[in-house]
C-alpha positions as CSV (number, residue, x, y, z in Angstrom):
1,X,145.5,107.0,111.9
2,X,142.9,109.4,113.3
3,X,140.1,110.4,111.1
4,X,139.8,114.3,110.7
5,X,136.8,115.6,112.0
6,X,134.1,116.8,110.0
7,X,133.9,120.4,109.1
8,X,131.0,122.4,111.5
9,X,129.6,124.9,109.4
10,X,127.7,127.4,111.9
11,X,127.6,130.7,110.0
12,X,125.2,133.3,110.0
13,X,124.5,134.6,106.3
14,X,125.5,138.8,106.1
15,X,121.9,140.8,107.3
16,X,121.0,142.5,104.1
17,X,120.7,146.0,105.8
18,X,124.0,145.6,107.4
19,X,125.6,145.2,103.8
20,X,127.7,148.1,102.6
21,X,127.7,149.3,98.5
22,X,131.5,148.8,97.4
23,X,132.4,152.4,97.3
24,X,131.1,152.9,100.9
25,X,133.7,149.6,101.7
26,X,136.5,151.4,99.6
27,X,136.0,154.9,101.9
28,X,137.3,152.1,104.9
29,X,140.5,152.1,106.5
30,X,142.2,148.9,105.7
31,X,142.0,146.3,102.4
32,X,139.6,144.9,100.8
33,X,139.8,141.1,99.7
34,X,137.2,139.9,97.2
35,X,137.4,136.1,96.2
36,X,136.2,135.2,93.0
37,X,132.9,133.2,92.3
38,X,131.3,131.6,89.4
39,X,128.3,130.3,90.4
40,X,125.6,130.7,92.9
41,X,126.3,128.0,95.7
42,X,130.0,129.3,96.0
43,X,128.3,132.9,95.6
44,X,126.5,132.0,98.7
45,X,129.3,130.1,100.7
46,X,131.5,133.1,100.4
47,X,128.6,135.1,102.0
48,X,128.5,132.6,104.9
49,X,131.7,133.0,105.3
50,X,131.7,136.7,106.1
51,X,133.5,138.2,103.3
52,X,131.9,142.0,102.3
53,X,132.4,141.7,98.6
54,X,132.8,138.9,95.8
55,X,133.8,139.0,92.0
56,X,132.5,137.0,89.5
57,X,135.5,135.3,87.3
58,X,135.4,135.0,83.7
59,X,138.1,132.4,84.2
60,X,135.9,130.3,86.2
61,X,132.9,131.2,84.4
62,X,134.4,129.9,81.2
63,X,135.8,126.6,82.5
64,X,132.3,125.3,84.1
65,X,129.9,126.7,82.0
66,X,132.3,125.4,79.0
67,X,135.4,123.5,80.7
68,X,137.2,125.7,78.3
69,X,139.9,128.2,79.1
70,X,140.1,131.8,79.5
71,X,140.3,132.1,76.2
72,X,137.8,134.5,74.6
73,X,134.9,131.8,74.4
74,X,132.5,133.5,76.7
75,X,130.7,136.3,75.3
76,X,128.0,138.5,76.8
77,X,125.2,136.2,77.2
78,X,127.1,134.2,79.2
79,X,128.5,136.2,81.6
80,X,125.3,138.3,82.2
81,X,123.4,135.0,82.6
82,X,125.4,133.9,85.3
83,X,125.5,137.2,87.0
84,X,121.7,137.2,87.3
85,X,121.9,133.7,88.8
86,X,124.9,134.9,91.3
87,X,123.1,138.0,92.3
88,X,120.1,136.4,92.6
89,X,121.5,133.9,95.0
90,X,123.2,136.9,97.6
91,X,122.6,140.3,99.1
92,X,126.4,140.4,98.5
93,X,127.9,143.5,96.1
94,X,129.1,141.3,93.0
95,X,131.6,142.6,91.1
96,X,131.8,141.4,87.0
97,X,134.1,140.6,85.0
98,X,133.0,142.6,81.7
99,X,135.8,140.8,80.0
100,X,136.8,143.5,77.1
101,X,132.8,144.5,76.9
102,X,132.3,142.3,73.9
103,X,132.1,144.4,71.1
104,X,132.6,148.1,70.8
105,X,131.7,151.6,73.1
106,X,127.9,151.0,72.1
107,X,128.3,147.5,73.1
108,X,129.8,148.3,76.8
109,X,127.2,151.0,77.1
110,X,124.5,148.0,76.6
111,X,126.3,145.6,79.0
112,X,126.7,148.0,81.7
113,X,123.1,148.5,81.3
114,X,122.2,144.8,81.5
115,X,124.7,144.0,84.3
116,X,123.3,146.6,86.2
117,X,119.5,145.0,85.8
118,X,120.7,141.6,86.6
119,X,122.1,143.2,89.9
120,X,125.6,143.3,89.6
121,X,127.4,145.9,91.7
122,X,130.2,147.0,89.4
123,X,132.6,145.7,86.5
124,X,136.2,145.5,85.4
125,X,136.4,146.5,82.2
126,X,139.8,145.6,80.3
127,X,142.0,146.9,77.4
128,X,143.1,143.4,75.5
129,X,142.4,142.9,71.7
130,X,139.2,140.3,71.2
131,X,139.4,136.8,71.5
132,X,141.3,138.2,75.2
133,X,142.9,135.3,77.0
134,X,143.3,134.7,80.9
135,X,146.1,138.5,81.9
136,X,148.5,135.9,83.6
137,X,148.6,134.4,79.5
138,X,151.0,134.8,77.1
139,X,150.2,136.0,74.0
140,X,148.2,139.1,74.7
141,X,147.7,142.3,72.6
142,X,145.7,145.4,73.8
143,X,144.0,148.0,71.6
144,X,145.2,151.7,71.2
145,X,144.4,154.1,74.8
146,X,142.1,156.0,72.7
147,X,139.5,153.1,71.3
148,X,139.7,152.1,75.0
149,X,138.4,155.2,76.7
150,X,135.6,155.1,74.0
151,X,134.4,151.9,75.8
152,X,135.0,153.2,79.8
153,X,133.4,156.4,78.8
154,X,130.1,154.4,77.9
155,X,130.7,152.0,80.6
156,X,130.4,155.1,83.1
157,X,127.5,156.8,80.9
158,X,125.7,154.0,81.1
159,X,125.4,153.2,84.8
160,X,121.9,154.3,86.7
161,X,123.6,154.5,90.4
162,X,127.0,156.1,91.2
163,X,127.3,153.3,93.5
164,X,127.9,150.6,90.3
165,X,131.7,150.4,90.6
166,X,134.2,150.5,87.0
167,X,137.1,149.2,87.5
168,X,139.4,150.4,84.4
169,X,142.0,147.4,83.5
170,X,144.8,147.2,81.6
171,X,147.3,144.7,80.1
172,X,149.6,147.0,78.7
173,X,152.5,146.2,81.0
174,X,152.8,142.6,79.2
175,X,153.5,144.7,75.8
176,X,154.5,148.0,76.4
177,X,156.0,147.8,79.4
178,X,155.4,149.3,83.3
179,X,155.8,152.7,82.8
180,X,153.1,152.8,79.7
181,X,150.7,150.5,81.9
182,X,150.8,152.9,84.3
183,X,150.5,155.9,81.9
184,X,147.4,154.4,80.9
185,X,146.1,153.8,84.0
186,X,146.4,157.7,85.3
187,X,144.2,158.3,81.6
188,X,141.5,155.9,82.7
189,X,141.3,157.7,86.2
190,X,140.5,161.0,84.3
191,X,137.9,159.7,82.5
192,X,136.1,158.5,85.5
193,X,137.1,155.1,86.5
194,X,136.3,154.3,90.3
195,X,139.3,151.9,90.8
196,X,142.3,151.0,88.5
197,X,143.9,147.6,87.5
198,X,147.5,147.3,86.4
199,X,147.1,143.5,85.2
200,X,150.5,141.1,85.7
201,X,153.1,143.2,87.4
202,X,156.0,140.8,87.8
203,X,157.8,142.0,91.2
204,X,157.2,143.9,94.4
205,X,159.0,146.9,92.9
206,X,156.7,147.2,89.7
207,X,153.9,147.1,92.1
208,X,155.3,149.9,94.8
209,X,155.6,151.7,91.6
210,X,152.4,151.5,91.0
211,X,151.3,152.4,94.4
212,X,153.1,155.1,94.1
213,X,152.7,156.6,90.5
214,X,148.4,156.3,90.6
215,X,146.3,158.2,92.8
216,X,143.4,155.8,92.6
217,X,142.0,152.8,94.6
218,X,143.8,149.8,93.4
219,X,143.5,146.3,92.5
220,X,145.8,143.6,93.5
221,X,145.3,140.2,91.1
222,X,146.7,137.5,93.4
223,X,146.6,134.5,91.1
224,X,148.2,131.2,92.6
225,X,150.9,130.2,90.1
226,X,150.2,133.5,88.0
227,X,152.9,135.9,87.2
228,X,152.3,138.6,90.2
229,X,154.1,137.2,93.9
230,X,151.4,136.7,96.5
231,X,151.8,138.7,98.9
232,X,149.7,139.4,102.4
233,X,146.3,141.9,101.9
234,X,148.1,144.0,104.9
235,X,151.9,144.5,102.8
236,X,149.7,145.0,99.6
237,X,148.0,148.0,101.4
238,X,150.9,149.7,102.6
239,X,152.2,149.7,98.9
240,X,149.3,151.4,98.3
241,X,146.3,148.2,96.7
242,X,143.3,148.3,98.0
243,X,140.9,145.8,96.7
244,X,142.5,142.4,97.2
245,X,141.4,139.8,94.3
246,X,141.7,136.0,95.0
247,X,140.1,135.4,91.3
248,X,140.6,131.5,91.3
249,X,141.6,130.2,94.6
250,X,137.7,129.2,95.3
251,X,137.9,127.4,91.7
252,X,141.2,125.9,92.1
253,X,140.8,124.6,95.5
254,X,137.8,122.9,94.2
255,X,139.0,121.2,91.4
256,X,141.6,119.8,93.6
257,X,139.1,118.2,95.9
258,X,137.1,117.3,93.5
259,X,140.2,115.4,91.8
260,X,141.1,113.4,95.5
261,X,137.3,112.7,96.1
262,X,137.2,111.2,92.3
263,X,140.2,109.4,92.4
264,X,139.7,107.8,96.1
265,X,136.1,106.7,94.6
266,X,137.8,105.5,91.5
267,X,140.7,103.2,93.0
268,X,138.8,101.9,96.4
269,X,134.6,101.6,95.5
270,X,133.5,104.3,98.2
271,X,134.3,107.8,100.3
272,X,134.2,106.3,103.6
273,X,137.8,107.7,104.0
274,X,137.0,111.0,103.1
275,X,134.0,112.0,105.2
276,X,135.9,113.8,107.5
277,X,137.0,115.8,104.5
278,X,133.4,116.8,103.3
279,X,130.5,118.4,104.1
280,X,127.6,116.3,105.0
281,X,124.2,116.2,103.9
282,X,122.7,118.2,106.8
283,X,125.6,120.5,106.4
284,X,125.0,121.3,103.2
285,X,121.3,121.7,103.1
286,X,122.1,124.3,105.6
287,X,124.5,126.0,103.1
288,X,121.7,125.8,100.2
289,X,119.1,127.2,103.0
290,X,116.6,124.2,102.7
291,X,115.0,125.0,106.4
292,X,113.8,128.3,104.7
293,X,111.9,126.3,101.8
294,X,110.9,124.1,104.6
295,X,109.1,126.9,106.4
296,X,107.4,128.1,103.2
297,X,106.4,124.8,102.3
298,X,104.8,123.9,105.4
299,X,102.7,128.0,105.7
300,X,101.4,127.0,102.4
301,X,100.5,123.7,102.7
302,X,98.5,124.4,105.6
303,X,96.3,127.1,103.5
């Protein structure tokens, strides 16, 4: 059987004066599809890649910093942390999941504020009951409309630039149903959310009714195996969605490799099979940047 070749990675990282804020990218013609990170070396292959935006997963955030699920063990420490270390890494607009802010209005007002130090480019900001679980979970409750736009009233206070995106979430159509989700949704665009998130719809229909029923810029959660049908960034835009999240494809795809590179090394005593299926070392010194340190390392050592 012929061996696959090895992947070629020649890509140009994004110019930082070429990159656009996220509200200049939403003024655009066309969808906008934002995978989901949660850490800085897939930060920086999704920049390599060419993508215009990324969003940092609370999902994925919680299963490697913890191996734990989406299950409200993450807490603001955490996810600030990482954003520093994402933002750091990219030039990039990162996107956050907030989770539920952590705590109360004071305590969104504070995040924001911290978020927006660390770099981060905007948040999503959801309506669940704390501990929250993963929106494609069963089990979920959300708290009343009103202690909710407590907390996105901060979160926009808070902000220094007009440019830091909130993205207003809610859960409601798991317990209330559609029409309420949607109800709340129009609310949170009053109070000043940038972009609204009707988490889990469960067919087309509920989501051309949401296209239709919100005059907003729109999220899209397309979770492999979650309750929401994929469908194509180009159908989700003519419904009416105009971010496009791929939350956990990135964290999926490489737990799966990671699983047939494990188990091959497990059952036969090496990779040799597989190195068509990996990156090699010169590869991925390219993709961590090493012939920049290179350069610095040999202008100082000559001083």
């Amino acid at each position: 059987m012929r061996r696959a070749k090895t992947l070629k990675l020649q890509i140009t990282p994004v110019p930082r004066q070429s990159v656009e804020t996220i509200k200049q990218i939403l003024r655009r013609d066309g969808p906008l599809v934002v995978p989901g990170v949660y850490d800085a070396m897939g930060a920086k292959i999704v920049q390599k890649v060419g993508f215009d935006a990324m969003f940092q997963t609370g999902y994925g955030t919680s299963a490697t910093l913890f191996g734990m699920p989406d299950y409200g063990f993450i807490g603001a420490a955490e996810t600030t942390e990482n954003a520093r270390r994402i933002c750091k890494a990219v030039s990039l607009p990162v996107i956050v999941d907030a989770d539920t802010g952590y705590g109360n209005a004071l305590s969104v007002w504070k995040l924001v504020r911290d978020l927006e130090s660390a770099g981060a480019s905007g948040i999503f900001l959801e309506d669940q009951r704390w501990p929250k679980r993963c929106g494609h979970m069963n089990g979920k409750e959300v708290i009343p409309q009103a202690e909710y736009a407590e907390k996105l009233q901060a979160a926009v206070d808070a902000r220094d630039s007009e440019d830091f995106v909130i993205v207003a979430r809610t859960d409601a159509r798991a317990t209330e149903g559609i029409d309420a989700a949607i109800e709340r949704g129009r609310q949170n665009r009053k109070i000043g959310a940038d972009v609204i998130f009707i988490e889990a719809p469960r067919s087309i229909d509920e989501m051309k009714q949401i296209g239709r029923e919100i005059k907003a810029p729109l999220v899209a959660n397309m979770i492999e195996g979650g309750a929401t049908p994929i469908s194509s960034a180009e159908d989700l835009y003519s419904m009416g969605f105009k971010i496009i999240l791929y939350p956990l494809s990135v964290l999926f795809a490489s737990s799966y490799a990671a699983m047939g590179v494990l188990r091959e090394l497990r059952l036969s005593g090496t990779t040799k099979k597989l190195e068509g299926n990996m990156v090699d070392f010169e590869q991925f010194n390219d993709l961590v940047d090493l012939s920049q340190f290179r350069e610095l390392e040999e202008r100082y050592g000559s001083v």
